[in-house]
N, C-alpha and C positions, 0 to 999 in steps of 0.2 A: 591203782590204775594199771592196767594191762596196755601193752603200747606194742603196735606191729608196725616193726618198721620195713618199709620196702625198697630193699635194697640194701647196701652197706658200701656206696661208693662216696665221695666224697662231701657231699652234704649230706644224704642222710645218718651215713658214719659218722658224719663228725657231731651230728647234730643227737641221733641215737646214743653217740658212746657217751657224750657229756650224762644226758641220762642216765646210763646205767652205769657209770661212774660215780654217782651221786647215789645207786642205789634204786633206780625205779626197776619195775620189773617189766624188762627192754624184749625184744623177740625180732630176730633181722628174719624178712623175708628174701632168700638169695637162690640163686643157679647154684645149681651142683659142683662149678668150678671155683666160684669163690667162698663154698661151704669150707671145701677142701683147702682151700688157701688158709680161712680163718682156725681151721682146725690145726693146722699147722704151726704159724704165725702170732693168730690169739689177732684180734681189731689194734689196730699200731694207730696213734694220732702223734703227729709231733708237729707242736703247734708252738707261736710266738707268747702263747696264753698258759704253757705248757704242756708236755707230754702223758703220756698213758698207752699202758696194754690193757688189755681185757680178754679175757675169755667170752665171748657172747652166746649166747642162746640165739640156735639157727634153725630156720623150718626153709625146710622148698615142696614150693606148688603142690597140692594135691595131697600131702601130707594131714593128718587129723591135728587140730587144736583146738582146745578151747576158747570161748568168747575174747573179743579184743575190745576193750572200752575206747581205745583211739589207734585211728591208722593216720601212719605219718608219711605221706607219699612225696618223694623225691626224685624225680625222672625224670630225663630228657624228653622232650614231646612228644618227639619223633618216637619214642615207648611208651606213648600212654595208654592203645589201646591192647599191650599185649602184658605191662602190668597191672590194668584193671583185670583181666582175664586169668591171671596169677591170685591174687588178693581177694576177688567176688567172694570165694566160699567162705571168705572169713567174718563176713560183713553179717552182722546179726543186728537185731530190731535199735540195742541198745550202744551201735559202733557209729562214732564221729571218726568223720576223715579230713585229715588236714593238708592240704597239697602246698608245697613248695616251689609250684613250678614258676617258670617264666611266661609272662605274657596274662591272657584274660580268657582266652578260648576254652581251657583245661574245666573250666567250671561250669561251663555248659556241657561238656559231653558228660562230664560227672551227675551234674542232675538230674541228666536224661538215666540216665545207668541204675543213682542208687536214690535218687531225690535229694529236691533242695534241702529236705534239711536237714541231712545226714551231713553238709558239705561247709566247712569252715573255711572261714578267708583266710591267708596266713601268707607269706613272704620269709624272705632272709637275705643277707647280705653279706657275705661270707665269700675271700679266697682261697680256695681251697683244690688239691685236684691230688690224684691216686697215681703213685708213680707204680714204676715197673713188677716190683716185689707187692703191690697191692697197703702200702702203706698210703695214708692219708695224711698229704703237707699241705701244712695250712701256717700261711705264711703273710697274711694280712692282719692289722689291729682290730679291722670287724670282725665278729665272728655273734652276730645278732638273727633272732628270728622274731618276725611279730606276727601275732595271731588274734581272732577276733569273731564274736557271730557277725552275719554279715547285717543280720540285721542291729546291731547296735546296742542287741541287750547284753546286761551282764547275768546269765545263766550259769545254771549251777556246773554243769558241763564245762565250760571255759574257765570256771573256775576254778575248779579240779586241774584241766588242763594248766593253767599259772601257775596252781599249785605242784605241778610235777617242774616246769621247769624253775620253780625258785629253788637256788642254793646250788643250782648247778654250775658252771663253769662256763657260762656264756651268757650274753647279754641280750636278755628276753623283753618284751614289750605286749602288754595286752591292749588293746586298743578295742575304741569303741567308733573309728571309721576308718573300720579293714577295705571296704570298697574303694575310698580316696586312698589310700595307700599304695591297693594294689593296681589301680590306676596310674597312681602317681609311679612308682617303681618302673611298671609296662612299658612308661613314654622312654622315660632315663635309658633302659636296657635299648631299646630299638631304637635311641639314637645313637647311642653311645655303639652297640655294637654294628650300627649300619655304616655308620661312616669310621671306625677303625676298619673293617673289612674293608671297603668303599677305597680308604685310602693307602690300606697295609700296612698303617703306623700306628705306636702308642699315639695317647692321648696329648701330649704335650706338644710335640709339632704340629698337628692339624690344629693347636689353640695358636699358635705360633705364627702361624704362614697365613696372610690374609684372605686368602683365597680360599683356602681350604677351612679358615672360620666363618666365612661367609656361609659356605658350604653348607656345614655342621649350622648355622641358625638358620637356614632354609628349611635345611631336613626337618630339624625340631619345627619349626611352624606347620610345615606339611603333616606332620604326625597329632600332633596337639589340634589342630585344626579336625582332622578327623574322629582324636577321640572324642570330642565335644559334638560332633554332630552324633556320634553313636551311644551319647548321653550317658557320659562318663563324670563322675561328681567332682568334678576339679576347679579349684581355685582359677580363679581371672589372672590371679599373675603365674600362672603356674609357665610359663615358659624362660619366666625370668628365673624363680624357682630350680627348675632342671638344668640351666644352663649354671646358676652357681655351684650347684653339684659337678655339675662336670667342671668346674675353674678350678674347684676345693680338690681332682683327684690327680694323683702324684703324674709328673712328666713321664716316666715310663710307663703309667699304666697301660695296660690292654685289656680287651674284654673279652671274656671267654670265650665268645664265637669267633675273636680273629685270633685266640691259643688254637681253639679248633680245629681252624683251615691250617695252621699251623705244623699244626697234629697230622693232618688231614684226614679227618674225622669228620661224621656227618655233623652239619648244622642244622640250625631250626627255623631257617629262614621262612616256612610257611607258618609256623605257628607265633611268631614275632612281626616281621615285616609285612608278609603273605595277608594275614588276617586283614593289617590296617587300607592295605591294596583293595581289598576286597570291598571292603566300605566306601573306599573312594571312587570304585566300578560302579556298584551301586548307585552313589549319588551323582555320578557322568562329573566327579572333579578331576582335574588335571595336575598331580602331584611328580613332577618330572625327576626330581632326588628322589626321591622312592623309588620310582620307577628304577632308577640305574643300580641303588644300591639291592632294589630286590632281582633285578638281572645278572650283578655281579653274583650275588650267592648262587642264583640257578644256574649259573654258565661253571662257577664252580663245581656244583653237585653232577651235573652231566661230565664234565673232566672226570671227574673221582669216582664215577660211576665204570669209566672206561677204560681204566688204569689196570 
């Protein structure tokens, strides 16, 4: 199996190099500046799972390759339509693409782009982030991806795909309802990161401070509330569900989007919080924690815009 990966930053790196660590034959789709770094460097992972360099096989945009039996697409949102516009010409009758991203939107613009059925449900769970010299630390105990047709068969295509990540060095899941999944993840991420944003704190004081968990089981209701009316395959207890996920995560956790703001670096606020707003317009509901947590990101991005 031929594998194009886009990108080489910290999930697709890390998720790539296990790959081709193990042997598949890997192909990082990058910019000219981090061809040059890996040319350098070599793919660096140092991980709690353990470490690796690699030498990678690198292509940028516009360059000639041959077919790719699976594209492994790992981008911030906010890059989706300028990495679909990198990766198009690779896209041949017999290429699956497997998105990584956050949220549910991402698979609608994809369908429309390359069809539904070129388009794999797939997730991951994974800390992980690219420090300054362009290594990849990954410093969490998860370091999992699960993938799936969406429709629930087990084709020969997914299977191949299982069969590249067996034996690797990460903890894979093939599933056979990637839609409740990636539903179920969507809710977790856009609560979890709206109200650490919301609040500026890990996760352990806002479970701590009564007010601020009241907070956090609003949000979650207002969100779960709407993916169900936008007919999203989710269990009846799922809000009990999401909420023990968030008890089960360490007291200093944070979530990427408030490392982000952090960072001060763009966030994905439209393509996370933004989306479930949209639905709620739509159906003339009154979600007032949304509301604020998707005003703090935008009053955010307008700062950061002006800096």
């Amino acid at each position: 199996m031929r594998i194009l990966v886009v990108g080489a930053g910290a999930v697709g790196g890390y998720f790539g190099g296990r790959l081709a660590e193990k042997g598949e034959d890997v192909t990082f789709l990058v910019r000219a500046g981090r061809k040059k770094q890996l040319e350098k460097t070599g793919l660096v992972i140092e991980s709690v799972h353990g470490n690796m360099v690699l030498t990678p096989k690198t292509l940028i945009a516009g360059e000639e390759a041959g077919p790719f039996d699976l594209i492994l697409l790992s981008v911030k949102a906010y890059h989706l339509d300028e990495a679909i516009a990198s990766f198009k010409q690779y896209v041949t009758e017999g290429t699956a693409i497997l998105p990584l991203l956050n949220g549910i939107y991402h698979f609608d613009r994809l369908n429309d782009e390359f069809g539904k059925e070129r388009i794999i449900g797939g997730l991951c769970f994974i800390e992980s982030t690219l420090d300054k010299d362009g290594k990849i630390i990954h410093t969490s105990a998860k370091h999992d991806i699960v993938f799936g047709e969406r429709s629930g068969e087990r084709t020969e295509r997914i299977l191949k795909i299982e069969e590249a990540f067996s034996g690797t060095n990460t903890g894979y899941q093939l599933s056979d309802i990637i839609n409740r999944d990636n539903w179920n993840k969507y809710l977790f991420i856009a609560t979890l990161s709206g109200i650490t944003t919301l609040m500026r704190s890990p996760v352990g004081p806002i479970r701590e401070v009564p007010s601020s968990r009241a907070t956090l089981a609003l949000l979650l209701n207002e969100i779960a509330s709407l993916a169900k009316l936008a007919g999203a395959p989710l269990p009846e207890d799922i809000e009990a569900n999401i909420m023990n996920q968030i008890e089960s995560l360490a007291y200093p956790m944070k979530s990427s989007m408030q490392r982000d703001m952090e960072k001060l670096a763009q966030v994905e606020a439209d393509h996370l919080q933004g989306f479930l707003l949209e639905i709620a317009k739509r159906k003339g509901i009154s979600v007032p924690v949304l509301e604020a947590v998707y005003g703090n990101l935008k009053v955010y991005e307008l700062q950061l815009r002006a800096q």
